[in-house]
C-alpha positions, 0 to 999 in steps of 0.5 A, spaced: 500 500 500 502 506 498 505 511 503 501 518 503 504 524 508 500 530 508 504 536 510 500 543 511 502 551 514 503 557 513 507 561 509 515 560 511 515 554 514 519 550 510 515 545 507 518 545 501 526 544 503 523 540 508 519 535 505 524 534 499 529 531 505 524 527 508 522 524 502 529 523 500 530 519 506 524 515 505 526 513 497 519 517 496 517 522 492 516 530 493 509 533 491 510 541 492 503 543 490 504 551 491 508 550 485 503 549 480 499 555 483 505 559 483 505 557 475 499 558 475 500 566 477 506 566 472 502 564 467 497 569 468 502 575 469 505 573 462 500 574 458 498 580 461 492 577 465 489 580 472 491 575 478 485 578 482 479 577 476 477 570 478 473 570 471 480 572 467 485 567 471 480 561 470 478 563 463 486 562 462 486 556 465 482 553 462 483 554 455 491 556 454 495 555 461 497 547 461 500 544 469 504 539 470 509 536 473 515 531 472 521 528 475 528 527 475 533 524 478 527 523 484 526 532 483 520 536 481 519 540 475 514 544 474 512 545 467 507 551 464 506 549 458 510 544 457 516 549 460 520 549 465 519 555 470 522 552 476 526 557 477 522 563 474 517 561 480 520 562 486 520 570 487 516 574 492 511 577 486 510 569 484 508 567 492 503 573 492 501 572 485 499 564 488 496 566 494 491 570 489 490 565 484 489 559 489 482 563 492 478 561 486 475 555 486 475 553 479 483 554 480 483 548 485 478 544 483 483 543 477 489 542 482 487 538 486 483 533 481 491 533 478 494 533 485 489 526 486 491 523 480 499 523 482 497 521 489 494 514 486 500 512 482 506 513 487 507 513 495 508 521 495 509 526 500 505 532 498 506 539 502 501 545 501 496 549 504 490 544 503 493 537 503 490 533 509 483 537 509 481 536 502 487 533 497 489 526 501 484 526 507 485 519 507 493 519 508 497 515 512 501 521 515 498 528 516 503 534 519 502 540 520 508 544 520 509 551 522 514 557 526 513 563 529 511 569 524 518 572 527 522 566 526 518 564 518 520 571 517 527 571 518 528 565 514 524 568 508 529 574 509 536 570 510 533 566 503 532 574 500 538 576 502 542 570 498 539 572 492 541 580 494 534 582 495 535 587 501 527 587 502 527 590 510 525 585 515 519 589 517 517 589 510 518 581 510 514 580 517 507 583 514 507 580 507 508 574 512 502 576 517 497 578 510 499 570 507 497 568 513 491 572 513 489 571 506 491 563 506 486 562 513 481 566 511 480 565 504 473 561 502 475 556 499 479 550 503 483 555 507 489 553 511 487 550 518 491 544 521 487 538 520 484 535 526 488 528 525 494 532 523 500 532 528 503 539 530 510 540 528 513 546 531 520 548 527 521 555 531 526 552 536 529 546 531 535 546 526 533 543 519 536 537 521 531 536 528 525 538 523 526 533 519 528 528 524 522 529 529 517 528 522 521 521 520 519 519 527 512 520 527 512 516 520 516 511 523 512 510 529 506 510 525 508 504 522 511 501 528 503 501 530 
C-alpha cells in the first residue's frame, strides 16, 4: 500500500526544503503543490492577465495555461506549458501572485483533481496549504508544520538576502502576517491544521531536528 504524508502551514515554514529531505530519506517522492499555483500566477502575469479577476485567471486556465509536473533524478519540475519555470517561480511577486490565484475555486478544483491523480500512482509526500483537509484526507501521515511569524520571517529574509534582495525585515514580517491572513481566511479550503494532523513546531529546531522529529512520527506510525 502506498505511503501518503500530508504536510500543511503557513507561509515560511519550510515545507518545501523540508519535505524534499524527508522524502529523500524515505526513497519517496516530493509533491510541492504551491508550485503549480505559483505557475499558475506566472502564467497569468505573462500574458498580461489580472491575478485578482477570478473570471480572467480561470478563463486562462482553462483554455491556454497547461500544469504539470515531472521528475528527475527523484526532483520536481514544474512545467507551464510544457516549460520549465522552476526557477522563474520562486520570487516574492510569484508567492503573492499564488496566494491570489489559489482563492478561486475553479483554480483548485483543477489542482487538486491533478494533485489526486499523482497521489494514486506513487507513495508521495505532498506539502501545501490544503493537503490533509481536502487533497489526501485519507493519508497515512498528516503534519502540520509551522514557526513563529518572527522566526518564518527571518528565514524568508536570510533566503532574500542570498539572492541580494535587501527587502527590510519589517517589510518581510507583514507580507508574512497578510499570507497568513489571506491563506486562513480565504473561502475556499483555507489553511487550518487538520484535526488528525500532528503539530510540528520548527521555531526552536535546526533543519536537521525538523526533519528528524517528522521521520519519527512516520516511523512510529508504522511501528503501530
Amino acid at each position: 500500500m502506498p505511503l501518503t504524508i500530508a504536510m500543511d502551514g503557513p507561509v515560511g515554514a519550510g515545507k518545501s526544503t523540508i519535505a524534499d529531505a524527508v522524502a529523500q530519506r524515505l526513497n519517496i517522492l516530493h509533491l510541492d503543490t504551491g508550485a503549480m499555483y505559483r505557475a499558475i500566477g506566472v502564467g497569468v502575469m505573462d500574458r498580461g492577465g489580472n491575478i485578482y479577476n477570478e473570471e480572467e485567471v480561470c478563463a486562462l486556465l482553462e483554455k491556454e495555461l497547461r500544469v504539470s509536473v515531472a521528475y528527475e533524478n527523484g526532483c520536481q519540475k514544474t512545467l507551464l506549458c510544457g516549460e520549465d519555470v522552476s526557477r522563474r517561480i520562486r520570487t516574492q511577486e510569484a508567492g503573492t501572485a499564488a496566494s491570489a490565484v489559489s482563492r478561486y475555486a475553479r483554480v483548485r478544483k483543477a489542482m487538486v483533481a491533478l494533485q489526486q491523480d499523482i497521489a494514486k500512482k506513487q507513495s508521495i509526500l505532498m506539502d501545501g496549504r490544503d493537503i490533509g483537509t481536502v487533497v489526501l484526507p485519507n493519508a497515512t501521515v498528516k503534519i502540520y508544520l509551522t514557526a513563529s511569524d518572527e522566526v518564518r520571517a527571518t528565514r524568508r529574509m536570510n533566503q532574500l538576502r542570498e539572492k541580494g534582495d535587501e527587502t527590510p525585515f519589517e517589510t518581510i514580517l507583514e507580507e508574512v502576517r497578510a499570507r497568513d491572513y489571506q491563506d486562513m481566511n480565504r473561502e475556499v479550503t483555507p489553511l487550518r491544521r487538520a484535526d488528525d494532523a500532528i503539530l510540528v513546531d520548527s521555531s526552536l529546531l535546526t533543519f536537521d531536528e525538523t526533519v528528524q522529529a517528522i521521520l519519527d512520527i512516520v516511523e512510529a506510525h508504522h511501528a503501530e
